[in-house]
C-alpha positions as a Markdown table, in Angstrom:
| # | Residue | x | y | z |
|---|---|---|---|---|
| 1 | Unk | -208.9 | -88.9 | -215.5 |
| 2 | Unk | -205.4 | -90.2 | -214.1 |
| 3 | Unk | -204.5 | -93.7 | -214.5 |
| 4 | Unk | -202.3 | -95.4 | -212.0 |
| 5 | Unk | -199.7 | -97.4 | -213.3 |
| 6 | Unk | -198.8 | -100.6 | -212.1 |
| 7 | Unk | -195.9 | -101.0 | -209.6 |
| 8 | Unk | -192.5 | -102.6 | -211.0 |
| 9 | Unk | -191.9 | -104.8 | -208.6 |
| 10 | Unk | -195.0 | -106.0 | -205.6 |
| 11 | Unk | -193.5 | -107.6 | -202.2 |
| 12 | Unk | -195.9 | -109.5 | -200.2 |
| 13 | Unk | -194.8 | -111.6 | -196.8 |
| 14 | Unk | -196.8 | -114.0 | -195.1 |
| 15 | Unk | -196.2 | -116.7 | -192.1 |
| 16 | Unk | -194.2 | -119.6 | -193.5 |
| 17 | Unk | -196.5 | -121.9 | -191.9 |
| 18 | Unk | -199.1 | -120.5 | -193.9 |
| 19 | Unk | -198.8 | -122.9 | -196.4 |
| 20 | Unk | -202.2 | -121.9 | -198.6 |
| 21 | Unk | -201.1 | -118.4 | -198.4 |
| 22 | Unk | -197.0 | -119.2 | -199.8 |
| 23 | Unk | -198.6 | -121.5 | -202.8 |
| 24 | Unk | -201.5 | -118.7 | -203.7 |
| 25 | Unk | -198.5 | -116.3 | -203.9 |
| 26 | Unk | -196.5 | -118.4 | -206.4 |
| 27 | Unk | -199.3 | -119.6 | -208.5 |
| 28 | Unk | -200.1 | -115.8 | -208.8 |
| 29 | Unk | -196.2 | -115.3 | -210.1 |
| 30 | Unk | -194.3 | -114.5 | -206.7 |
| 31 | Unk | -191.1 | -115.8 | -206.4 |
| 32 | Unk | -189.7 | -116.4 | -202.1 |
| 33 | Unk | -186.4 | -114.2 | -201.5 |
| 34 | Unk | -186.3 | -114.9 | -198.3 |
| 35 | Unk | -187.5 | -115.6 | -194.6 |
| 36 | Unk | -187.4 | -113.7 | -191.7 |
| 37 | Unk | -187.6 | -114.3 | -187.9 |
| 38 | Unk | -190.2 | -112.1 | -186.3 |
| 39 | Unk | -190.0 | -114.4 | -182.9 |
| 40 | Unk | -188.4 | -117.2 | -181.6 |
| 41 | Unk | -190.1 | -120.5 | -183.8 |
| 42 | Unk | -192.1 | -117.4 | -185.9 |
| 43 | Unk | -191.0 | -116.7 | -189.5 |
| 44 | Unk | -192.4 | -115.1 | -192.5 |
| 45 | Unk | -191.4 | -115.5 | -195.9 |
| 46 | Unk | -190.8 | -112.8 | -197.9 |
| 47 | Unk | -192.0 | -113.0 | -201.9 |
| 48 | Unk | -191.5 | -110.9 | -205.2 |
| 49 | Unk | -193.3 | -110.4 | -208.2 |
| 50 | Unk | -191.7 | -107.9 | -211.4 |
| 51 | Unk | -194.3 | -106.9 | -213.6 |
| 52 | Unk | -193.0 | -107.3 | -217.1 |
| 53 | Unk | -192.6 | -104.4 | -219.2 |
């Protein structure tokens, strides 16, 4: 049987208004690098999460 290895490094983006979304990403270890404009007034933010080794 294969087993799958977890990724390095997960990258998740949700609205920024999406408030309960952003904080369930950081308390499950995702750090924001960023926000991007997808239309004028919309933006998503942009979060990371390395797995340690």
């Amino acid at each position: 049987m294969d087993s799958i290895e977890p990724a390095e490094l997960t990258v998740v983006s949700t609205g920024t208004a999406n408030l309960p979304a952003v904080k369930l990403y950081r308390r499950r270890g995702f750090m924001t690098v960023g926000e991007r404009q997808i239309a004028p007034g919309v933006t998503v933010t942009l979060l990371e999460r390395k797995t340690s080794q």
